[in-house]
C-alpha positions as CSV (number, residue, x, y, z in Angstrom):
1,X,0.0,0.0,0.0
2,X,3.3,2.4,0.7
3,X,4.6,1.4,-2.0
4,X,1.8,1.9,-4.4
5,X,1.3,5.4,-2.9
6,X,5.0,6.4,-3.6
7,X,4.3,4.9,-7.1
8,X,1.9,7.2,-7.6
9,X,3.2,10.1,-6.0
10,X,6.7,9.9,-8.2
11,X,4.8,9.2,-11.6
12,X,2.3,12.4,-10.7
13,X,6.0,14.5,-9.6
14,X,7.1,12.9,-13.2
15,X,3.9,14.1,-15.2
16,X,4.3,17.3,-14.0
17,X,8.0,17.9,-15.0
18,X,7.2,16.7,-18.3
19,X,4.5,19.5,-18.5
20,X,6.4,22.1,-16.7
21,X,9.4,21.2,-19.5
22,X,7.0,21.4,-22.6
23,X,5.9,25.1,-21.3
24,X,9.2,25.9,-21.0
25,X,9.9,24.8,-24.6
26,X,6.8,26.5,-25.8
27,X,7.9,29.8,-24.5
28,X,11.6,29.2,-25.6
29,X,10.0,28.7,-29.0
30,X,7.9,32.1,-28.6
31,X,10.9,34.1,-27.1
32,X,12.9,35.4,-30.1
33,X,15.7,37.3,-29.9
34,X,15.4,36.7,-26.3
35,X,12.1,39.4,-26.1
36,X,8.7,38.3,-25.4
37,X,6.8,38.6,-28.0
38,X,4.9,41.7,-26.6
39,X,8.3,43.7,-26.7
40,X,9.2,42.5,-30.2
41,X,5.8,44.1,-31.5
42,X,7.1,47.2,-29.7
43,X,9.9,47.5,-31.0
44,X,8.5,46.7,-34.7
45,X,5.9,49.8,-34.2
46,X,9.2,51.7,-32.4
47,X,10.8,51.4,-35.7
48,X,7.8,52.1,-38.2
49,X,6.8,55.6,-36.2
50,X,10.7,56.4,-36.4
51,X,10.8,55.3,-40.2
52,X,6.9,57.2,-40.8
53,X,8.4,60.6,-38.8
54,X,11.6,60.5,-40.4
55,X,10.1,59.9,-43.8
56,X,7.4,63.0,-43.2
57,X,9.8,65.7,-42.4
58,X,11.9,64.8,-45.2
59,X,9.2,65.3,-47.4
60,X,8.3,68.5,-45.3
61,X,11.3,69.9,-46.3
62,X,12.0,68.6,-49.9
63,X,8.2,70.5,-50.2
64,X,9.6,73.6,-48.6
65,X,12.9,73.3,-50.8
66,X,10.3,72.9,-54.3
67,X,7.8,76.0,-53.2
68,X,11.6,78.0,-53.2
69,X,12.8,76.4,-56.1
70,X,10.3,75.3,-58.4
71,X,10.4,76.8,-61.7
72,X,6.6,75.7,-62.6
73,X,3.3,76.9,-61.0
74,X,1.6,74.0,-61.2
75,X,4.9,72.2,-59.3
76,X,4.9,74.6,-56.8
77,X,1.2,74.5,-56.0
78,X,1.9,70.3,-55.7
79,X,5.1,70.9,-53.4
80,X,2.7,73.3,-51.4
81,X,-0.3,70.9,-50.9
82,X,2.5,68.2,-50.1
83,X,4.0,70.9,-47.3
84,X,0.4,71.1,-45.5
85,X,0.2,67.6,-45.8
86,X,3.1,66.3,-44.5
87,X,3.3,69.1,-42.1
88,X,0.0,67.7,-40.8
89,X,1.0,63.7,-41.2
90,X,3.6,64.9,-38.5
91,X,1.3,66.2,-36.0
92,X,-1.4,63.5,-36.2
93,X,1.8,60.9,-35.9
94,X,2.6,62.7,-32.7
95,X,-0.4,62.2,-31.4
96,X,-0.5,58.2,-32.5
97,X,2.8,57.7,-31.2
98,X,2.0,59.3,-27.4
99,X,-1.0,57.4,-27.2
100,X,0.8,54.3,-27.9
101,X,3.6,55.2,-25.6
102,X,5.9,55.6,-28.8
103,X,6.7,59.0,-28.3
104,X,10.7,58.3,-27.9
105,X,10.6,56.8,-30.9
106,X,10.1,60.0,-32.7
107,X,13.1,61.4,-34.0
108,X,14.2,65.2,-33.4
109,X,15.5,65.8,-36.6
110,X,16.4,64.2,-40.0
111,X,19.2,61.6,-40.4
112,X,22.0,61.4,-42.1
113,X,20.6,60.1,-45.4
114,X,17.5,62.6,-46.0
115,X,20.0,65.7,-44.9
116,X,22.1,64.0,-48.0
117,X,18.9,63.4,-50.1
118,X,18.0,67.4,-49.3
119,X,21.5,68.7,-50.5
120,X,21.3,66.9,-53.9
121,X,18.1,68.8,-54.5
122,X,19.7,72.0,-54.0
123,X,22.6,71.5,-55.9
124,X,19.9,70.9,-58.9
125,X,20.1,73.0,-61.5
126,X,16.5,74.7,-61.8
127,X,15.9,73.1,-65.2
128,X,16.0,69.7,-63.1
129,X,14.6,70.6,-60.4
130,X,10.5,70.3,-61.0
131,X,11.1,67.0,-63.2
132,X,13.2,65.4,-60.3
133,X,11.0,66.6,-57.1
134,X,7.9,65.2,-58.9
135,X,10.0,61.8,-59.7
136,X,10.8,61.6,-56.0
137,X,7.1,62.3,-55.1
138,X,5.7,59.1,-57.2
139,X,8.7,56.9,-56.0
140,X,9.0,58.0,-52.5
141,X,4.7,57.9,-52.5
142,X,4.9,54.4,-53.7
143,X,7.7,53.4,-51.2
144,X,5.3,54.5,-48.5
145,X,2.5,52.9,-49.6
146,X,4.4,49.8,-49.9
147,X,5.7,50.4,-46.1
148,X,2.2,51.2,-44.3
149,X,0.6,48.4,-46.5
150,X,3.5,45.4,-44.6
151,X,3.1,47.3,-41.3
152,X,-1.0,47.1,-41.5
153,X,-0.3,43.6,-41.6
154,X,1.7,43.1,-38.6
155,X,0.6,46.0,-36.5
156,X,-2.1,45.0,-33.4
157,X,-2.2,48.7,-32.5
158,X,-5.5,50.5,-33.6
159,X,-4.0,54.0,-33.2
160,X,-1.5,53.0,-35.2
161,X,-3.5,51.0,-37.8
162,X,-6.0,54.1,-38.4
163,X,-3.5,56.5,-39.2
164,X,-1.7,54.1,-41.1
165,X,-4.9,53.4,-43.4
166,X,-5.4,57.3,-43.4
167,X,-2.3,58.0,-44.8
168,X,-2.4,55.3,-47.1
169,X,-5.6,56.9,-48.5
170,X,-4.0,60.7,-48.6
171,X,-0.9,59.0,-50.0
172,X,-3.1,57.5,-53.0
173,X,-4.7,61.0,-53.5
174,X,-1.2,62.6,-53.6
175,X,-0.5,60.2,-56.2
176,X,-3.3,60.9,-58.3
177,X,-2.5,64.9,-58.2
178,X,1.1,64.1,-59.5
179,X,-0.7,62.0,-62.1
180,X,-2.7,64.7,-63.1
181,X,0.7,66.8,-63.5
182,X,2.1,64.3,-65.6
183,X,-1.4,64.4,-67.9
184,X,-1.3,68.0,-67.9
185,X,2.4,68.5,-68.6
186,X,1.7,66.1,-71.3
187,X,-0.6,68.1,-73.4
188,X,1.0,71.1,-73.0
């Protein structure tokens, strides 16, 4: 009677290592990088509101640079509606990324890159200056789009998945008006 009560008592101590081992390799398994999985989807929407932020006050002041520069109306009218825009992508990403507890995430100026990207447009000659900003409008506009479209599908947050289909929608729109410069530029 002992014996069978020992029995039982080191095959129930046995079943419950066995289980307490297979959680551990479950949450081995869901630990990558060493960060539960809570922090990596942090860190994912850390790094899309830096890359968004970054990516709207370089285009805040490429606009800025094309209402100065631009040679035709119809260019600087698009680098001005892209100015408000952008100006206003900003403010509304501010507000996402406080809510979400991003707010370090937004960088304080531009990086090295789009500082770079800025001084090639000014050393444009003005001849080459409309015809290049609205180049880097379509491709940069497309880039985007391509970069909210991967982060709407990984992204749990709803702030950050509303403005990230809002801007999608603007960024279509601001596609279309560049379009229409193309068309119009076209016939002339």
């Amino acid at each position: 009677m002992l014996t069978d009560k020992v029995l039982t008592l080191v095959c129930g101590l046995l079943f419950l290592m066995m289980i307490a081992c297979s959680d551990n390799a479950e949450t081995d398994t869901k630990l990558q990088d060493g960060k539960p999985p809570v922090v990596q989807e942090m860190s994912r929407s850390a790094a899309f509101v830096d890359y968004a932020a970054s990516t709207n006050m370089l285009q805040a002041e490429l606009a800025k640079l094309a209402v100065a520069r631009a040679q035709n109306e119809d260019v600087k009218a698009l680098a001005n509606q892209m100015l408000t825009f952008y100006e206003e992508a900003q403010q509304n990403l501010r507000q996402v990324a406080s809510a979400e507890g991003l707010q370090n995430s937004l960088p304080d100026s531009l990086g090295a890159a789009d500082r770079t990207t800025i001084e090639e447009f000014r050393k444009l000659p003005d001849v080459e200056f409309d015809e290049r900003y609205r180049q880097y409008i379509s491709s940069s506009h497309q880039s985007q789009l391509d970069h909210y479209q991967e982060m709407l599908l990984r992204s749990e947050e709803a702030e950050i998945r509303n403005w990230v289909n809002e801007m999608q929608l603007q960024l279509r729109a601001r596609l279309q008006l560049a379009g229409q410069y193309d068309s119009a530029r076209g016939e002339n």
